[in-house]
N, C-alpha and C positions, 0 to 999 in steps of 0.2 A: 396578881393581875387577873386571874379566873374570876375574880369576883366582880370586876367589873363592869356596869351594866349601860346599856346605852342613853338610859334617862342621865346617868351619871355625865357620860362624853358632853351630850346636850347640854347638861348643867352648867361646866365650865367653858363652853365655846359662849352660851348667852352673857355669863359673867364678862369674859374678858370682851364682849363686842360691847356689853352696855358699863362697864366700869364699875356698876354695883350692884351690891346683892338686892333691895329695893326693887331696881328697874330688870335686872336679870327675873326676878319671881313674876314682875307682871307679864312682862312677856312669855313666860309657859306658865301662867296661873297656876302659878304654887305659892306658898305664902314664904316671905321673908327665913322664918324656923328652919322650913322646908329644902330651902334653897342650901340654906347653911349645912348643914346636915346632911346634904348630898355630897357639898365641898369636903366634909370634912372625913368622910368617909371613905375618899379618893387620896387624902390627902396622908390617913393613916394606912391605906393601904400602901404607897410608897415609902412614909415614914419621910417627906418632902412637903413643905410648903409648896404651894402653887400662884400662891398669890404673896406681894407685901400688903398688907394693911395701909393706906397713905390718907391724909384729908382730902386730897383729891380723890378717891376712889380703890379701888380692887386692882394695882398694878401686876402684869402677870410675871413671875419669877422663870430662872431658865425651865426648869422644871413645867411650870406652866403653860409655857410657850412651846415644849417638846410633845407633852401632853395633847393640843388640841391642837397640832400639827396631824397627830394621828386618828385626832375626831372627823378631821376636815376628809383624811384619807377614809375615812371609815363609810362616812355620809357618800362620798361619790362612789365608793365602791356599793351600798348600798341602790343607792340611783343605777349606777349601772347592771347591777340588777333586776331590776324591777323595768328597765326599758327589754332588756332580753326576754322576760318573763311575758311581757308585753307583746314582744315579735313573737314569742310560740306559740302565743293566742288569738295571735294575728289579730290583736284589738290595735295597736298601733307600731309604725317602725321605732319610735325615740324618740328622744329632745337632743339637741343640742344647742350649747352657749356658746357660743363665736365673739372673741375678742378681736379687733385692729385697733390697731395705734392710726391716730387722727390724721394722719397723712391717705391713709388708704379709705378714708369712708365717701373718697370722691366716687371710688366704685364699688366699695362695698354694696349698697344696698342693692346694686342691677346685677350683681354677684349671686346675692342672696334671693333675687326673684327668682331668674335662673335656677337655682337649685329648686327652689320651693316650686315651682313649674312644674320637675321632674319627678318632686317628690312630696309630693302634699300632704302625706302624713307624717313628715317630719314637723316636730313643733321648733322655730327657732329664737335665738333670742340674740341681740347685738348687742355687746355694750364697746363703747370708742372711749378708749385715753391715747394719753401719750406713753411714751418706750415703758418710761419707770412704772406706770400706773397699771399699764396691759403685763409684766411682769410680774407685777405683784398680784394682779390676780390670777398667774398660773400658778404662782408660789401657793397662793391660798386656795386652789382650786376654786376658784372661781367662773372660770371658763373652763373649756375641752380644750378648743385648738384657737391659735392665735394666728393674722395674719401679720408682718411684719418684715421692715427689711434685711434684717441683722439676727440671726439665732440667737435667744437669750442664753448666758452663761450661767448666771446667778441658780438655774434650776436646771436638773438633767430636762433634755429634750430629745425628740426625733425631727428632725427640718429636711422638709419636700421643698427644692423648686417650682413657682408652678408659672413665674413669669420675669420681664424684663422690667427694672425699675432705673430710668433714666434720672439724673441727676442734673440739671440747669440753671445758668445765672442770668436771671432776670432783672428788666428795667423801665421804667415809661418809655413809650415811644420816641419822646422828643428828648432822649438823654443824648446826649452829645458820642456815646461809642455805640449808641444802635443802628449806622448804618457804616460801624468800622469792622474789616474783615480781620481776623486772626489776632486779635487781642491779647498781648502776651500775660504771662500769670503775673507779674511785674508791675506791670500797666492796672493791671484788675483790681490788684492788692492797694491801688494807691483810694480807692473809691470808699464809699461810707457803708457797708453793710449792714441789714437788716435780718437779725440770724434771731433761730429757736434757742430754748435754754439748756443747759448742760446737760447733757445724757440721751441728746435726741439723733435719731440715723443721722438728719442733713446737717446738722452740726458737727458731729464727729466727723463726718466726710469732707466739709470746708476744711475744719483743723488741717487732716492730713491732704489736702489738695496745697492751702498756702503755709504747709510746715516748714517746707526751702527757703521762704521768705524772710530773712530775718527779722525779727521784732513784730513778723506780723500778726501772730495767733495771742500775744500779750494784751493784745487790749481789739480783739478785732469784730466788736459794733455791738448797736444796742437790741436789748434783746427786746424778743416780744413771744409772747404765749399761746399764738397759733397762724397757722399760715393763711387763715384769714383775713389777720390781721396785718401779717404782713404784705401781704397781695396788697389791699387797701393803703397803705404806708407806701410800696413803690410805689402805685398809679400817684400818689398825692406828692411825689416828689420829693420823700427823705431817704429817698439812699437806693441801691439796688437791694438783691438777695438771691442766696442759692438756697433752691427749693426743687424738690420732685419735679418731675414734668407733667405725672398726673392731676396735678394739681390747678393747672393753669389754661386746661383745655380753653374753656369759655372765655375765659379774657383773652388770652393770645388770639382765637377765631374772631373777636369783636376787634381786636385793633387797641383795647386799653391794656395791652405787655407784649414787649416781645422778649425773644430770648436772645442774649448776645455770643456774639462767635467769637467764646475765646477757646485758645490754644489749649486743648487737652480734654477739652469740652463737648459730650456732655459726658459725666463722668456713667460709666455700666456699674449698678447693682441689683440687686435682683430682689424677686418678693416671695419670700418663705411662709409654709402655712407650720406652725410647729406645733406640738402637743408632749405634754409629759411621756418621757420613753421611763418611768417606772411605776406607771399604771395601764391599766387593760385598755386597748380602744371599741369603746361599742360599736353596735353596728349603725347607728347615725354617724358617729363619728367616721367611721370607714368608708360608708357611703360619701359622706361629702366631700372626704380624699379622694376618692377616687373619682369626683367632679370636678374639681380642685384640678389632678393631674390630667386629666380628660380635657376641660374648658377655660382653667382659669385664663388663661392667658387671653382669652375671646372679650372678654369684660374688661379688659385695661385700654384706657383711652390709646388712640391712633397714635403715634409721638412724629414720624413722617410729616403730617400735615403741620404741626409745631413748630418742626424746627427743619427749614428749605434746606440747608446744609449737609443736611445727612442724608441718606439712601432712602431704598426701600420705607415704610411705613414698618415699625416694630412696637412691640408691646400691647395688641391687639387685635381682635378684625372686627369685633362687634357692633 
């Protein structure tokens, strides 16, 4: 394993991104021989294929897959290098890559000014999926730290609270239970839902709010692949949905949703920043933690003004 060199790591992380040896050479302008040759080099040094051979392409074998697990760790710990070496030279503080899951990018970016305000030599970058997507790219290192409501299991982590994440079932205005008080879970269960797809915060939390329900989490509504679509789908009058409360500031302020008062409602979770707890945190990444535990919670929409039922204003002041 001494012998192995980083042009090597490189080699097999391009292969298994682009599927062949062809398109893996052009993109590090080496030639096809070249590429092969680095493969196989890696491959007698374990005495392990890394790949299967298939007409589709270069599929990677376990071996393969263990392999540039530890390129990916290899390359950030590199990067995280070079941002330090960076801070001693005081040429710049860092980069860092900021994940959230598509619920949170209502306030992600006034988040992200905010910091970039405080900290202007930080370089940042967002990318938004959903649960499964934003996991998978801390699996792959893809990101630093993730914002999210739920700690992901699937990879060791470390999860900071840094705010209140309400949960609410909304409706058109003119639905027949939006000016009914205390709506029982009974009564709610009996309506047409409009929910996210398997694996997502506000869908698991529906599961377990109408699990008491008999027969009800079996077949309970149809799905759609983002809450802006589903917003769009209430106002037009196919069904209600439970959704974040972040998420509905401007409609619920304009009068096109409100949120209904039922029993048990609005459900408390909260919004977690997490990052791998078995790699180093740079000092961007520390820093924005520590904005994070300082501010986050300033950047979360008002939920008070939302929903008249409840108390005080929570989950923001911003």
């Amino acid at each position: 394993m001494r012998n192995l060199t980083l042009k090597q790591f490189k080699t097999v992380q391009a292969i298994i991104s682009h599927g062949k040896i062809v398109s893996a050479a052009k993109v590090l302008g080496l030639s096809p021989p070249a590429v092969t040759i680095q493969l196989r080099q890696v491959e007698e040094e374990f005495q392990l294929a890394l790949f299967d051979r298939t007409s589709d392409g270069m599929r990677p074998t376990a071996a393969g897959l263990a392999f540039v697990e530890t390129a990916q760790a290899i390359e950030e710990r590199l990067r995280l290098l070079e941002d330090k070496m960076d801070a001693i030279k005081g040429v710049r503080i860092g980069s860092l890559r900021l994940g959230v899951v598509s619920t949170a990018k209502y306030f992600a970016p006034r988040l992200m000014a905010g910091f970039m305000k405080e900290h202007p030599d930080i370089d940042m970058r967002l990318a938004i999926g959903n649960r499964a997507e934003t996991i998978n790219s801390l699996k792959n290192h893809d990101i630093d730290i993730a914002l999210m409501g739920r700690p992901a299991r699937e990879v060791p982590v470390r999860a900071s609270v840094f705010g209140d994440h309400p949960l609410v079932i909304i409706a058109p205005p003119d639905h027949k239970l939006a000016s009914v008080r205390e709506i029982s879970k009974e009564r709610i269960a009996e309506e047409h839902f409009l929910i996210r797809e398997p694996g997502s915060g506000t869908r698991i939390s529906l599961e377990i709010f109408l699990s008491d329900v008999p027969g009800r989490i079996d077949d309970l509504g149809v799905e759609m692949g983002s809450n802006e679509t589903i917003k769009q789908a209430v106002m037009a009058g196919l069904g209600i949905a439970f959704i974040s409360a972040h998420t509905i500031a401007a409609e619920t302020e304009a009068g096109r949703l409100v949120i209904l008062d039922v029993v048990g409602m609005p459900i408390r979770r909260q919004w977690f920043s997490v990052m791998r707890s078995d790699h180093a945190i740079s000092p961007a990444m520390a820093t924005f933690h520590d904005f994070l535990m300082r501010k986050g919670a300033m950047y979360l929409p008002l939920f008070g003004k939302l929903y008249p039922h409840e108390g005080p204003d929570i989950g923001g002041r911003a």
